[in-house]
N, C-alpha and C positions, 0 to 999 in steps of 0.2 A: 156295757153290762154293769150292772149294779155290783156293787162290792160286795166281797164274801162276808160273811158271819164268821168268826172264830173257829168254831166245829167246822163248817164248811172246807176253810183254809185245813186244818188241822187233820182231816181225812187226807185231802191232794198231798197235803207235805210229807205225812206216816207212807201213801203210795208211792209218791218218787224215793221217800227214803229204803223203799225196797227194790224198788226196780233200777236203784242208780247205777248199774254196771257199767263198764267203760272205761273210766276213767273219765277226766275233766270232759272228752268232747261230750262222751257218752252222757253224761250228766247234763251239762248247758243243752246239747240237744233236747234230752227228756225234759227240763225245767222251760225251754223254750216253747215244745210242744205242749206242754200242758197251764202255764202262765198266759200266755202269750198268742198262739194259734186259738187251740180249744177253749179256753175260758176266757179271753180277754181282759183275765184281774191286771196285768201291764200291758201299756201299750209298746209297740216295735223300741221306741225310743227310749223308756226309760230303761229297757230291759239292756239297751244297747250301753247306756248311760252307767248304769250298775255294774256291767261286766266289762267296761273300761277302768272304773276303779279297783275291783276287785284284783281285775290283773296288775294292777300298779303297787300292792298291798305283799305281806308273805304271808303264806300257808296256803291253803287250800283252796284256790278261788270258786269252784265250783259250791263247795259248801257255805262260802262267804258271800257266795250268790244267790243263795236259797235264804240264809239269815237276813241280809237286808230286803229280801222281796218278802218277808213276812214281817219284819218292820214297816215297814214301806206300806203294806195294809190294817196290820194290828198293832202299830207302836213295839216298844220293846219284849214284852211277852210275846206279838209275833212272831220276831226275829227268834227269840230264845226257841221256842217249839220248832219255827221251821228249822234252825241249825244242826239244836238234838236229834231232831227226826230223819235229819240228813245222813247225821253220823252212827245212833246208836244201832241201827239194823245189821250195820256191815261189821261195827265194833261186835257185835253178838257172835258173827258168823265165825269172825277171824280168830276170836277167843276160842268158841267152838273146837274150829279147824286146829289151831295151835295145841289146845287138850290132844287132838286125836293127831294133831303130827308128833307129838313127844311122846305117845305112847306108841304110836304102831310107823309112824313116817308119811309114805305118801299114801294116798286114797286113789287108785286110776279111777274106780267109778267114779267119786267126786268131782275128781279133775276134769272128766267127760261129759259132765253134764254142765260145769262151766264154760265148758268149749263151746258147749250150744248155743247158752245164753251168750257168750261174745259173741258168737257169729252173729245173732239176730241184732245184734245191739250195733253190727257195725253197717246194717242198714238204716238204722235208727242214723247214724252220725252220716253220713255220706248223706242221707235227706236233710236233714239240718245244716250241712257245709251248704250246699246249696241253696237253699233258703235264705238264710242269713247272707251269703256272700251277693243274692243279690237285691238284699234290703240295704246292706252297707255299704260296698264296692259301687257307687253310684258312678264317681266319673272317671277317667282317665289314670287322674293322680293317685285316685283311692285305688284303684286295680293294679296300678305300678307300686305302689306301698306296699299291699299284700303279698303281692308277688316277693317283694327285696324282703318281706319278713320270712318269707318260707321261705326262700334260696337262703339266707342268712342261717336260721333254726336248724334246716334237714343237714345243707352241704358243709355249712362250716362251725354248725355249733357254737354259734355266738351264743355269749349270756343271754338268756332272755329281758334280764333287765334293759340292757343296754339297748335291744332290740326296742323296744318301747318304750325308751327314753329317747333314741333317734326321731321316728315315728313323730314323737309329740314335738320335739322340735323342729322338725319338717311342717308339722300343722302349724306351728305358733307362725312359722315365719311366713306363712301362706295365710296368714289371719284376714288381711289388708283384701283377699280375693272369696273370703266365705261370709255367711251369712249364719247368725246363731241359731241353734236346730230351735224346733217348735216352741213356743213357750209353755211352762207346765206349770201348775201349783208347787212353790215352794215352801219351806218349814223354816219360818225364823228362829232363829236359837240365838242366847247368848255365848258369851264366850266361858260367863258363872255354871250354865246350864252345861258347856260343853268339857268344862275341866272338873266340875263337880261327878259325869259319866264317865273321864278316861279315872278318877281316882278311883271309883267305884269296882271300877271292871280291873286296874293296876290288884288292888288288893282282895279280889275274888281270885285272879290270878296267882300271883306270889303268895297270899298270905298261909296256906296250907302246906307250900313248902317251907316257909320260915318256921311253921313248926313245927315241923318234921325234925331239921336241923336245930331247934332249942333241944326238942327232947333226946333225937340221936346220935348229933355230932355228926358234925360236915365228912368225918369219913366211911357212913354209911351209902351201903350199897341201895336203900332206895333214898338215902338223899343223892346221892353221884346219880344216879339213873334219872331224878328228878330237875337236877342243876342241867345233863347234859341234854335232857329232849328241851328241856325252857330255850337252851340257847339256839336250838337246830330250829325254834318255833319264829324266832325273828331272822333268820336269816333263809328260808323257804321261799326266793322269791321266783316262782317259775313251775312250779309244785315240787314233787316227791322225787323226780329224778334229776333237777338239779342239783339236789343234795345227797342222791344218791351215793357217790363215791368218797364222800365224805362221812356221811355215816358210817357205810360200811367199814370203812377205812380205822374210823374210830371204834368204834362195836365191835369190830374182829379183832384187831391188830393191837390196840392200847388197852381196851378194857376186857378183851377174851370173853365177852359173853356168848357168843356163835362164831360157829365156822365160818369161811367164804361159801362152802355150799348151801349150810342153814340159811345163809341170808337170799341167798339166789331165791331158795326154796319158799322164803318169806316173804318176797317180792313176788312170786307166780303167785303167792295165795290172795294180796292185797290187789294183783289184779284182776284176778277172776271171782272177787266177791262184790258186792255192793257198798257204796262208801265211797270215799276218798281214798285214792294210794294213799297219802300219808299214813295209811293206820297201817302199814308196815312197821312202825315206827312201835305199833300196840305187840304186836308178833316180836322184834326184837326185843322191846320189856318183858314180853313174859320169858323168852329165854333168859335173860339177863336173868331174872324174879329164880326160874325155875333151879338155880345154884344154889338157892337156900330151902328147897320144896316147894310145893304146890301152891303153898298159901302166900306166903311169899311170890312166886309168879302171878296168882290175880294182884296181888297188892303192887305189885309193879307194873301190872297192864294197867291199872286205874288209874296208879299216878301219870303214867305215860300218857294216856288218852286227854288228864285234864292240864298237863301245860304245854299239851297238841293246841287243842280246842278251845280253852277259855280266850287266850292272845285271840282268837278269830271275833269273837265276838266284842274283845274292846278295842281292833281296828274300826269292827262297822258301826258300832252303838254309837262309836266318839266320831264320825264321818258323815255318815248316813243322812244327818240334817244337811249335806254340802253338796251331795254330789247333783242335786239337777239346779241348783243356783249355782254351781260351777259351768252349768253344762248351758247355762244363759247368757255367758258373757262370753263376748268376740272371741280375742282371745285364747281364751280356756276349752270354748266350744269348737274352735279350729284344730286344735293340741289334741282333746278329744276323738274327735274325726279321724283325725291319723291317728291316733293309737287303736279306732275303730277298723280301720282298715287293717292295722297291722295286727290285731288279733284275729281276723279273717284267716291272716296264713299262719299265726298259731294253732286256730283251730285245723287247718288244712296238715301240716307238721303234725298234729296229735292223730288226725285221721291216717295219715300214710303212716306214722307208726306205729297206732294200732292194727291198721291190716296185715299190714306185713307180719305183724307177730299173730295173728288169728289166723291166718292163714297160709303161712311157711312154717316150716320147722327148721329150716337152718337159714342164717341170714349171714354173710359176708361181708365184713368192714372192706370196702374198696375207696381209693384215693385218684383223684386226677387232678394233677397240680394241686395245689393249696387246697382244694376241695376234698374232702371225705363222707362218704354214707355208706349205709346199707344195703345189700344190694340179694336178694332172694334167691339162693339154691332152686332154679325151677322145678327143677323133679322131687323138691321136697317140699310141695305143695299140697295141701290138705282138704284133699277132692269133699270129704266130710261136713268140714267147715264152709267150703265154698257153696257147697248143695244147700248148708243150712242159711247164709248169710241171703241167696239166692232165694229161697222161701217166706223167709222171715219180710223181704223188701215185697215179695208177692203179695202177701197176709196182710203187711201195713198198709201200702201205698193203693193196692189195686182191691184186694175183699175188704178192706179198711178195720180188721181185726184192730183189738185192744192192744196193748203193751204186756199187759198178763197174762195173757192168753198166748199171746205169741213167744211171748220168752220162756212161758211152761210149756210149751210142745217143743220148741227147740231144745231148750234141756233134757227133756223127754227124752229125744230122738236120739241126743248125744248120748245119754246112758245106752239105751237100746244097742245105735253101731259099736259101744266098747262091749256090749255081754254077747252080740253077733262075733267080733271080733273074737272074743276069748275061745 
């Protein structure tokens, strides 16, 4: 298929950046169905190729996913539109929701209509595991890899890095037995070209907090707010709940900006809106913001949001020219492969804990031997959610409904059973 026109791309991007619920599967899945299945703008492999670097990067790979597939067809203005558009919808929602959790708390009807849309969306991911697991998982080795990454992620909470640093050392040393994937048009770049883009995007980055800090002094509460998401932005290797406990840890406990419940509370809302988790991180600024007033909490959600988000776009702008000339050589292309495999059972790990959460209300830390996971209260299963996750895979797969359509009736429905309910 012939390549998109700008507007073309810029319609799909503004669409997925609305429909991106889920979280990371949630998202790779809808970016895969709609790149990749339906339009053809990438093919299997570069998408594959993309979402291996992206997972090796910090912050938000789903977003970082979206940014270089609109590079990757429109150069850098691509990327730029497709990442904004990734983020700004969910960033809306969660500001939104934050206004009306500081003024009133929680919303159940709000909350019930997000329950919907998760439910549908974890039909959306469970067809995408599938898919993907068998364009990737080709042989033996790659099915035993996925496999050691999910037992590793679920049971014992390995770092994710180290998960896919193994992974690619397992491929490098199995080089000798692969063959390098497809050849594909690659982007020569220099190295002038490639340090003159990481300076560019360095001081798009920093330069707004440095003067922040000229005009406020380092011990202002939106330069501390700006200094502390800068540094949570390089060390996000895994998404949002790798860094979960350390945020929290810091935001409650050192800097007193929310409670432990406020945060819990700011976590359900970044999961059940569109975007990237990380924009929990948008919800913690604006409490932090809201100790000095209103205006003050948007000035802290802004600054929070851009040294989230800038860092994403000058890993992939300064990359992006590399990653399918990396994905060319023996080597590199073997490394690849396994960490292709091994994000098969990340994404598997992201599915099993998304359902479990869309579809239990209470989940149990259980341990056996060195092993620890989750494990589902059965009677506190969510006939609701199950009804709708069940519909929504009927709509998709078999009447071949939209993504908008299906995720506005299932939201639908969820409001409906909570005003039945009342």
């Amino acid at each position: 298929m012939a390549a998109p026109t700008l507007a073309q791309a810029t319609k799909v991007w503004a669409k997925i950046g609305l429909l991106s619920f889920g979280g990371p599967a949630g998202q790779i899945a809808l970016m895969h169905r709609e790149l990749v299945e339906t339009r053809d703008w990438l093919s299997e492999q570069q998408f594959l190729n993309a979402l291996n670097f992206c997972m090796l990067l910090p912050g938000p790979e789903a977003m970082q996913l979206a940014t270089y597939s609109g590079w990757k067809m429109h150069g850098e203005k691509g990327g730029l539109i497709a990442g904004l558009l990734f983020v700004i919808p969910g960033a809306l929602v969660i500001l939104g929701l934050s206004v009306i959790y500081a003024m009133f708390g929680r919303v159940p009807l709000v909350e019930a209509a997000f329950l919907g849309i998760k439910a549908a969306v974890l039909a959306i991911v469970l067809e995408a595991l599938v898919k993907v697991s068998k364009r990737a998982a080709k042989t033996a080795n790659f099915l035993w890899i996925a496999t050691a990454a999910f037992v590793a992620l679920f049971f014992f909470a390995i770092p994710f890095p180290l998960v896919i640093l193994v992974a690619a050392i397992v491929g490098a040393l199995q080089a000798r037995n692969s063959r390098p994937h497809e050849n594909t048009e690659t982007q020569e770049v220099s190295w002038q070209q490639t340090t003159t883009t990481a300076l560019k995007w360095l001081v798009i980055w920093l330069a707004p907090l440095a003067l922040l800090i000229a005009i406020s002094g380092p011990d202002d509460l939106m330069v501390s707010i700006g200094l502390f998401f800068s540094k949570l932005a390089v060390v996000t290797f895994g998404g949002a709940y790798a860094v979960l406990a350390y945020m929290a840890q810091q935001a409650v406990e050192n800097f007193n900006w929310l409670s432990a419940a406020e945060m819990i509370d700011g976590l359900g809302l970044a999961e059940t809106t569109p975007g990237p988790l990380i924009l929990v991180t948008q919800f913690v600024g604006f409490k932090a913001g809201l100790q000095q007033g209103y205006g003050a909490a948007f000035a802290a959600s802004a600054i929070v949001l851009w040294v989230t988000f800038a860092p994403c776009f000058l890993w992939i702008f300064t990359g992006a020219p590399y990653i399918e000339k990396l994905g060319n050589m023996p080597k590199i292309s073997a490394a690849l492969g396994a960490i292709t495999a091994a994000v098969v059972g990340v994404i598997a790990n992201l599915t099993v804990w998304f359902g479990l959460h869309v579809l239990f209300a209470n989940l149990e830390p259980q341990t056996l031997g060195p092993a620890s996971f989750l494990w589902p209260q059965w009677a506190s299963i969510n006939l609701i959610a199950l009804a709708l996750a069940t519909l929504a895979g009927i709509l998709l797969l078999k009447l071949h409904w939209g993504l908008f359509k299906t995720l506005s009736l299932c939201g639908a429905l969820g409001m409906a059973a909570k005003l039945i309910a009342f």
